[in-house]
C-alpha positions in Angstrom: -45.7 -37.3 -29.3 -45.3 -39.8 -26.5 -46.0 -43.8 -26.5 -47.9 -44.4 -23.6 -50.5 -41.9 -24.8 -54.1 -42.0 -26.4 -53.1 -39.6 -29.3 -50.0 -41.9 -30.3 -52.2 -44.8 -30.2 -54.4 -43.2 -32.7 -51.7 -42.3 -34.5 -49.7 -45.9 -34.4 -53.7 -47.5 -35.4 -53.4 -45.6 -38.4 -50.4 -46.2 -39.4 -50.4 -50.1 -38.9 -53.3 -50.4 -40.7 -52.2 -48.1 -43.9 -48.5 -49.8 -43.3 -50.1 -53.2 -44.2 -52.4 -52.6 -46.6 -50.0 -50.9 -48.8 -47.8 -54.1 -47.9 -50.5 -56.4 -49.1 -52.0 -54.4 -52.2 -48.9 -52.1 -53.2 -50.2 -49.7 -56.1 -49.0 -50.3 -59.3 -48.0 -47.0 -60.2 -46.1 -46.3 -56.8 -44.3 -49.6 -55.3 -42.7 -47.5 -53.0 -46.1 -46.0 -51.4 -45.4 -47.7 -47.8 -42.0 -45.6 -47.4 -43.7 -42.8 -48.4 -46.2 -43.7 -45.7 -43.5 -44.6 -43.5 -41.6 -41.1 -43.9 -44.9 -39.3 -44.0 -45.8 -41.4 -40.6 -42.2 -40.5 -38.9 -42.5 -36.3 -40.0 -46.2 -35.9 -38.1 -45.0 -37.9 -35.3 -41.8 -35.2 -34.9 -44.1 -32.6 -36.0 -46.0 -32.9 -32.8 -43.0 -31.7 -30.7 -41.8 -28.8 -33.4 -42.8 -29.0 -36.7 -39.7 -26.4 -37.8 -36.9 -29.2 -37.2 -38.5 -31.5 -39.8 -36.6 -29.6 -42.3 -33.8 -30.4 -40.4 -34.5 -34.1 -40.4 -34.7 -34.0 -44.1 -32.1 -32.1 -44.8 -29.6 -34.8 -42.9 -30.9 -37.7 -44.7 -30.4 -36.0 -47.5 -27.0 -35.3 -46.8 -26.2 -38.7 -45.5 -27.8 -40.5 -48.8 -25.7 -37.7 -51.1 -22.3 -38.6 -49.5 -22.9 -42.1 -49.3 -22.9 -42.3 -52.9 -20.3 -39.8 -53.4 -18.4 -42.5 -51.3 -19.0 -45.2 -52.7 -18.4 -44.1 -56.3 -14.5 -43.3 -55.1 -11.9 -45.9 -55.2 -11.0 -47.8 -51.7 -8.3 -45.4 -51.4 -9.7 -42.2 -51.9 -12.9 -43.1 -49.8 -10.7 -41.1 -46.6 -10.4 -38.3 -48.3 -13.6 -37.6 -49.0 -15.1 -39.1 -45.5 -13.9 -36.0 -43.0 -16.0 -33.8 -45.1 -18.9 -36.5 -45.2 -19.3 -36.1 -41.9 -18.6 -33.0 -40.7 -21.9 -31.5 -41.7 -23.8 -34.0 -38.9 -21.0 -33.0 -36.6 -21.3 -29.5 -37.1 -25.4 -29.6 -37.0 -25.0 -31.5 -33.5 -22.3 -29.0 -32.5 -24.4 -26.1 -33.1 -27.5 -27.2 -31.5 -25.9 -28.9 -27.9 -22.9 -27.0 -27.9 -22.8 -23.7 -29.1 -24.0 -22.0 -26.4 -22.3 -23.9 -24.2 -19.0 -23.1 -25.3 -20.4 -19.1 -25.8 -21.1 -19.4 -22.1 -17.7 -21.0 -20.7 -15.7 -18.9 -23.5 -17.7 -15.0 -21.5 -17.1 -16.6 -18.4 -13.1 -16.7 -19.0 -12.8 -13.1 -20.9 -15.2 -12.1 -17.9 -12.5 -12.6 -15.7 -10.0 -10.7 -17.7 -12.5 -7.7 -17.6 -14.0 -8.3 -21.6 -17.0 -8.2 -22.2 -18.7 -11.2 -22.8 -20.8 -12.4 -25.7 -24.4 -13.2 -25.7 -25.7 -16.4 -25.9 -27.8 -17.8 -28.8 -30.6 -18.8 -27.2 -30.4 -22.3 -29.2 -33.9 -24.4 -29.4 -32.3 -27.7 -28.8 -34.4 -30.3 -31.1 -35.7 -33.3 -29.8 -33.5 -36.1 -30.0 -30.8 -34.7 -32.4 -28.3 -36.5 -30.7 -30.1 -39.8 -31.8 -30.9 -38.7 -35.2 -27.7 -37.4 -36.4 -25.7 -40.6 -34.9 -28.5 -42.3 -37.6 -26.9 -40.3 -40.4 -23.5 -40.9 -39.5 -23.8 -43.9 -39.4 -24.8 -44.7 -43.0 -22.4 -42.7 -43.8 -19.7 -44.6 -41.8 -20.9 -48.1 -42.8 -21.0 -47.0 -46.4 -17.8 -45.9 -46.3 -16.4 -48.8 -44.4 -18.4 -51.5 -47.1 -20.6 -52.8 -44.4 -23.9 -51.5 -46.1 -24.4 -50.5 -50.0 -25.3 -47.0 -51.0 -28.5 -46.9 -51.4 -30.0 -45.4 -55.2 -33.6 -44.3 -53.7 -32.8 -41.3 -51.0 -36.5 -42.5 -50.2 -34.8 -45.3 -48.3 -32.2 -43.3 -46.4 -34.7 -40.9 -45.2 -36.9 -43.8 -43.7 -33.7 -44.9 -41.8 -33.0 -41.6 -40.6 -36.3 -40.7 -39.4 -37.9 -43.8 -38.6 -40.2 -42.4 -35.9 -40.0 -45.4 -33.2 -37.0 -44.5 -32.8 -36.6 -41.3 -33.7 -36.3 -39.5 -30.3 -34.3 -41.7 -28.4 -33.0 -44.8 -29.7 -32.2 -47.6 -30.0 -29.4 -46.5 -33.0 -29.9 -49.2 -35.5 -27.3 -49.8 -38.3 -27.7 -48.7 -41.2 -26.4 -52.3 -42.4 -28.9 -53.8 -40.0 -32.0 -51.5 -41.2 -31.7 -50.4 -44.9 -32.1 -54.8 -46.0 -35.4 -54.2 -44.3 -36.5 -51.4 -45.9 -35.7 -52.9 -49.3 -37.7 -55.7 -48.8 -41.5 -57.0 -48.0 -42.2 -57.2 -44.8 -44.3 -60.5 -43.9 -47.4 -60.2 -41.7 -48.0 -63.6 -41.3 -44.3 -63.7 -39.3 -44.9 -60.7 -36.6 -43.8 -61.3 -33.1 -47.6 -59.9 -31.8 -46.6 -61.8 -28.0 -43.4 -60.6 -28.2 -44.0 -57.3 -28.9 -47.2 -56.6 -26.9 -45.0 -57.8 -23.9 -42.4 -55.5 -24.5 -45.4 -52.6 -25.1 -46.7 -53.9 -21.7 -43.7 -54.0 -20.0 -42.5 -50.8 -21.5 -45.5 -48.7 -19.9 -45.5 -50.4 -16.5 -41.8 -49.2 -16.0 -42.5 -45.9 -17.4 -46.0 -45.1 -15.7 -46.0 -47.3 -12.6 -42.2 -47.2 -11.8 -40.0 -44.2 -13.3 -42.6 -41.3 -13.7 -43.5 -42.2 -9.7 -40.0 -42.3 -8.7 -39.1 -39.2 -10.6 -42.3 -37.0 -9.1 -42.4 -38.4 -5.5 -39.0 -39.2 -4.4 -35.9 -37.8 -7.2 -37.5 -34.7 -8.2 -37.7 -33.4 -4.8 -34.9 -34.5 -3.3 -32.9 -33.0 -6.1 -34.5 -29.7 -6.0 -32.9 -29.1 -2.3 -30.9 -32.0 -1.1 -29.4 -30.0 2.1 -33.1 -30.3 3.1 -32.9 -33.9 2.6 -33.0 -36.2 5.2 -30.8 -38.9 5.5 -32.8 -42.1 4.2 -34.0 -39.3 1.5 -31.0 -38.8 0.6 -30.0 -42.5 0.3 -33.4 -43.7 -1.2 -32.5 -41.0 -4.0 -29.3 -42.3 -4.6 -30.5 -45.5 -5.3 -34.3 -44.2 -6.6 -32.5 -42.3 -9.6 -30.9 -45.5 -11.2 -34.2 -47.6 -11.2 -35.7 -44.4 -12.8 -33.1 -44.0 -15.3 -33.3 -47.6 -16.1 -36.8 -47.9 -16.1 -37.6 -44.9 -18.1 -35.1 -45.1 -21.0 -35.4 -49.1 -21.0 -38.7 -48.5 -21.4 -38.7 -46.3 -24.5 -36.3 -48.9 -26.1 -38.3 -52.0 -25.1 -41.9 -49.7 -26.7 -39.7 -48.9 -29.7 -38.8 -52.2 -30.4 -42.2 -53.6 -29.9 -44.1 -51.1 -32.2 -41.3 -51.4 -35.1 -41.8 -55.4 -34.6 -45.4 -54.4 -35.3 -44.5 -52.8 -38.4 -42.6 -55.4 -39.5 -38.7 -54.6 -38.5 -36.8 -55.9 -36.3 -34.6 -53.4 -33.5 -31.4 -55.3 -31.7 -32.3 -55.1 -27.8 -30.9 -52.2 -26.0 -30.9 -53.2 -22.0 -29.8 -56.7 -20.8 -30.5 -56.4 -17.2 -27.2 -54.2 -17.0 -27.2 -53.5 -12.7 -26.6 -57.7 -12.8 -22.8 -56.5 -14.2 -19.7 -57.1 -12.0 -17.3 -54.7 -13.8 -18.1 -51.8 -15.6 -16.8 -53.0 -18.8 -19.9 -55.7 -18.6 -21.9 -53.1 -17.8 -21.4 -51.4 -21.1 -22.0 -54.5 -22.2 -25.6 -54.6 -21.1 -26.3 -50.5 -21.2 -27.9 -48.4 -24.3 -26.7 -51.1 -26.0 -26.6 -49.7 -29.4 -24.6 -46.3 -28.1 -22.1 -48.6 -26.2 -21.3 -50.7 -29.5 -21.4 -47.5 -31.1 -18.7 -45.8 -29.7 -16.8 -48.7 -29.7 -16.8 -49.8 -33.7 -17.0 -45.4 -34.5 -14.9 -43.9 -32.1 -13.0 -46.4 -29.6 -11.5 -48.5 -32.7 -10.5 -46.0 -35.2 -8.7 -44.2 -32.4 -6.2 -47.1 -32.2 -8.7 -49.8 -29.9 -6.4 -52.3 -28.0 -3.1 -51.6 -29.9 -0.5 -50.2 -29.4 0.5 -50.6 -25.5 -1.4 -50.0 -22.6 -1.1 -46.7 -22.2 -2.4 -45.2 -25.9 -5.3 -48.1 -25.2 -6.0 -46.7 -21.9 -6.1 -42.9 -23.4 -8.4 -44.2 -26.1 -10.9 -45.5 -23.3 -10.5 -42.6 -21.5 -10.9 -40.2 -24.4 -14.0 -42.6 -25.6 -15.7 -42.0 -22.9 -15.5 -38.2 -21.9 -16.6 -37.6 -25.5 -19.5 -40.2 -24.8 -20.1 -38.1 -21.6 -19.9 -34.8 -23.6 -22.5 -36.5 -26.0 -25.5 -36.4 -23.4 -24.9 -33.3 -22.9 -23.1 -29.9 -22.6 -22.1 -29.6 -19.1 -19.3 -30.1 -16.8 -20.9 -32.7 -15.0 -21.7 -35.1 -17.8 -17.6 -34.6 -18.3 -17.1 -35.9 -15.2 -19.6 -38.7 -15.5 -17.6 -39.7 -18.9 -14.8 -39.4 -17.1 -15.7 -41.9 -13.9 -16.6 -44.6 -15.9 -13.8 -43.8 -18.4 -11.0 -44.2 -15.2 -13.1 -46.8 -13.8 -12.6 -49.0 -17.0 -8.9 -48.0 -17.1 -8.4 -49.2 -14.1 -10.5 -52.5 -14.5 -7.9 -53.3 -17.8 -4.8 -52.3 -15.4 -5.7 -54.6 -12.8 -6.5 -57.5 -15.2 -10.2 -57.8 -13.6 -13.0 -58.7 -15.9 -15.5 -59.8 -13.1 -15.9 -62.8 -11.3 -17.9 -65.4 -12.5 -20.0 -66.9 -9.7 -20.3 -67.3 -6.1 -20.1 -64.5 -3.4 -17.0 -62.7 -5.7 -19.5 -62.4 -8.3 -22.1 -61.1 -6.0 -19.4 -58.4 -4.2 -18.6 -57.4 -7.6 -22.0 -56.5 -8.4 -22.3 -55.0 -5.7 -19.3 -52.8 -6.5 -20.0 -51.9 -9.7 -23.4 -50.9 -9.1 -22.6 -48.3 -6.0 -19.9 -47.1 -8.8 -22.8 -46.8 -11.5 -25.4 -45.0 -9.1 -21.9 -42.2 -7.9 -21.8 -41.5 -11.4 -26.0 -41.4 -11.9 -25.6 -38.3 -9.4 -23.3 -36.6 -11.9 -25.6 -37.4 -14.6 -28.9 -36.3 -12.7 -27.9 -33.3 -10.7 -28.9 -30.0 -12.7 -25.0 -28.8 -11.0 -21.9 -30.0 -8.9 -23.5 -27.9 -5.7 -26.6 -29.6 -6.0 -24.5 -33.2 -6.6 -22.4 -32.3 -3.7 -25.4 -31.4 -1.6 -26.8 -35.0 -2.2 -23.4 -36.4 -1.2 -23.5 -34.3 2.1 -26.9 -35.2 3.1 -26.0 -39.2 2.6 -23.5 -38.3 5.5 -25.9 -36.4 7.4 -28.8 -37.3 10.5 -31.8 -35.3 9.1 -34.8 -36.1 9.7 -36.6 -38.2 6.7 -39.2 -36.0 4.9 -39.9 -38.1 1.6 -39.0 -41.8 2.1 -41.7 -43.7 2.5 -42.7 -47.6 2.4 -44.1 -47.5 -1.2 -41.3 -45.8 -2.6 -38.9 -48.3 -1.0 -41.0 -51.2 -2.0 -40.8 -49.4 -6.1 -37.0 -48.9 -5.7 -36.5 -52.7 -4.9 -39.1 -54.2 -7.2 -37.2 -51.7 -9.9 -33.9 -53.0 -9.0 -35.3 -56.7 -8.7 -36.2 -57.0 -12.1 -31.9 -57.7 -12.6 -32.3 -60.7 -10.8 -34.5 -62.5 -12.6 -33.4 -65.1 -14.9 -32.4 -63.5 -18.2 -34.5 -65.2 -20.5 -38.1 -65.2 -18.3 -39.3 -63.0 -20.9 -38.7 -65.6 -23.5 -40.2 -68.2 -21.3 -42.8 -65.8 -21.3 -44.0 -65.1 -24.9 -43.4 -69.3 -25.2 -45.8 -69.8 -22.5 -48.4 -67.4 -23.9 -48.3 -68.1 -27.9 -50.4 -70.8 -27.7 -53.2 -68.7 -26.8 -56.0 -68.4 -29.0 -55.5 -64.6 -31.0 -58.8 -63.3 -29.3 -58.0 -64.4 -25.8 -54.3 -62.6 -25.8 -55.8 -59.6 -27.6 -58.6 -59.6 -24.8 -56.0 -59.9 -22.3 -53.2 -57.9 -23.7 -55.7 -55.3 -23.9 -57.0 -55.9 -20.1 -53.3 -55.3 -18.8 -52.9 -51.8 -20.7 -55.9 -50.6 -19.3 -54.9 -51.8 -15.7 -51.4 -49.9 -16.3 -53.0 -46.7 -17.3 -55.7 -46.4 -14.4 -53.1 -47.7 -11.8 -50.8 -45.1 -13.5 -50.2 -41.4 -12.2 -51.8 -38.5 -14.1 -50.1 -37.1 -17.0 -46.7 -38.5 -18.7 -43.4 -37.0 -18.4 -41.4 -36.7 -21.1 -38.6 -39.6 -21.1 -35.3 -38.7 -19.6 -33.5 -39.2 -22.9 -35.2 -37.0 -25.0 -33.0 -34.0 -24.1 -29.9 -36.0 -25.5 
């Protein structure tokens, strides 16, 4: 089920409705009706991709709530022991499903050449999300474990967290520290963000229907489906097309998500912070998929050893933080590579002491910098292969003739890429400007706007680029 569709909307009416009047009158006999609402809510909405892997779903929060009280009920100092085991049953469930028949293929490919024959492959389904799911149960597990969040008695609560269906398929990761305190407690209707969060809805589809799905369709789609054809402004306009699409489209799902959990009463970190305004790539992190970012830096980056220990284990740990975090979107060489770019890029950054000017035309080169090194590696990340990446490459040096680029697309790239150089709290001024608006008059216009989006909007959705991680 996708957002910016008339079923979800059905679907989210429903459920906002139920949601709150189970908040306002709970039943006496069941207190804990709304998270069974909630739960039931998150299942149809996974159901509607493939109703098999809600087993699946289950079965991981179940896992996560059963070792997180195992953990906790071990002293401090035999928490370890018991922690590889913990979490190797996400691990391995995540392993399975993205990487099993990746490493089936590379492993024929190798006793191919020694004249073996090689195995078949699996033919795994690969569920939507799981990547995004199974960092959920991890890390309630993890923060458990660590004493940032309490076990939690009611595996009711732990399944919520885990399948909580605005973010279900792609993000933002939300703590479990962060979420679970929410859960537990009554959410107040007289306190929802409705400006904020209808701006973010707003804004959310107008960069996923007016912005990313056009760019995709019209200009990165076919470019990438035969860059040797390309011409040379193709070519470029591609280059620079896929990283407003990327942007728009995923910063889109986290800005929806956040709004329609606001609706519901919880509150989601943000996930973008205009991240192509970043003069190093260690501020870029900084400001993109923030809650993966942070992630592997508290999970992964820090218990590897972090910043001690000389600069040579801390540059390993970058480097080895971020080809896993490349390996995580997926099982290909190229996403290895793209790990590994942005991995020697921050190496390199520490090594020469930089950290990004802060003003003036320095800041401005950087930018400038960082982002060309960003949209090198976004032709890793989008290329279905290194031929076709090279062939993009190629036809950037080449004088073909321009098939593709034209003035609107141009004018969707820039207004895209614009949207960094606004002020970073206009969307605050924003919501301030428009609260004082009477309830019926933003409704009436919140609801004008949406309808603008959609008929302005091409036919037909396409699925969000993040939903294959």
């Amino acid at each position: 089920m996708l957002f910016p569709t008339g079923v979800f909307a059905l679907f989210f009416l429903v459920v906002f409705a139920a949601h709150w009047l189970l908040v306002r009158y709970p039943p006496r006999y069941a207190p804990w009706a709304d998270r069974v609402l909630l739960l039931g809510a998150s299942l149809v909405f996974y159901a509607a991709w493939d109703p098999r892997f809600c087993l699946l779903l289950l079965a991981l929060g179940l896992w996560a709530w059963w070792t997180g009280r195992l953990v906790a009920a071990l002293p401090l100092e035999e928490r370890a022991l018991a922690l590889p085991g913990a979490v190797a049953v996400p691990l391995l469930v995540l392993g399975y499903f993205k990487y099993a028949d990746f490493f089936i293929a590379e492993a024929g490919g190798l006793l191919a050449s020694l004249g073996l024959e090689a195995p078949a492959l699996l033919g795994v389904v690969l569920p939507v999300g799981v990547s995004f799911f199974v960092f959920q149960a991890l890390s309630y597990v993890l923060d458990v474990h660590r004493g940032d969040a309490l076990a939690e008695r009611s595996p009711l609560n732990v399944l919520v967290y885990v399948c909580f269906f605005p973010h279900l398929a792609a993000g933002p990761i939300v703590r479990a520290a962060h979420f679970l305190p929410q859960v537990a407690q009554r959410p107040d209707a007289s306190r929802l963000p409705f400006v904020m969060a209808g701006l973010l809805i707003a804004g959310g589809l107008a960069k996923k229907l007016l912005l990313a799905n056009t760019l995709a369709t019209e200009l990165v789609d076919p470019v990438y489906r035969d860059p040797t054809a390309a011409g040379l402004a193709d070519a470029w306009l591609a280059f620079y097309g896929y990283a407003a699409q990327i942007y728009c489209d995923f910063s889109a799902y986290s800005d929806m998500a956040i709004g329609v959990a606001a609706l519901l009463g919880f509150h989601f970190p943000r996930n973008f912070d205009q991240p192509y305004r970043a003069a190093s790539l260690s501020e870029f992190w900084r400001r993109w998929h923030i809650s993966l970012s942070s992630w592997l830096r508290d999970y992964l980056f820090i218990p590897l050893g972090g910043s001690r220990g000389g600069e040579a284990r801390t540059a390993r740990n970058l480097l080895l933080t971020m080809v896993l975090g490349g390996l995580w979107h997926g099982a290909a060489w190229r996403f290895v590579l793209w790990g590994a770019l942005h991995g020697g890029g921050l190496v390199l950054e520490r090594a020469l002491g930089w950290r990004g000017a802060k003003q003036g035309w320095r800041r401005w080169l950087a930018m400038a910098l960082t982002f060309h090194v960003v949209c090198l590696g976004w032709v890793l990340f989008r290329a279905p292969d290194m031929a076709v990446a090279g062939g993009l490459l190629t036809a950037m040096a080449s004088g073909a003739e321009t098939a593709v680029a034209n003035q609107k697309l141009v004018a969707l790239v820039g207004v895209a890429l614009a949207l960094h150089l606004l002020p970073g709290n206009w969307t605050q001024g924003l919501e301030r400007g428009l609260r004082w608006l009477p309830a019926p008059a933003y409704g009436l216009a919140f609801g004008l706007l949406l309808l603008v989006i959609i008929t302005l909007g091409p036919v037909g959705v396409a699925p969000f680029i993040y939903f294959q991680f």
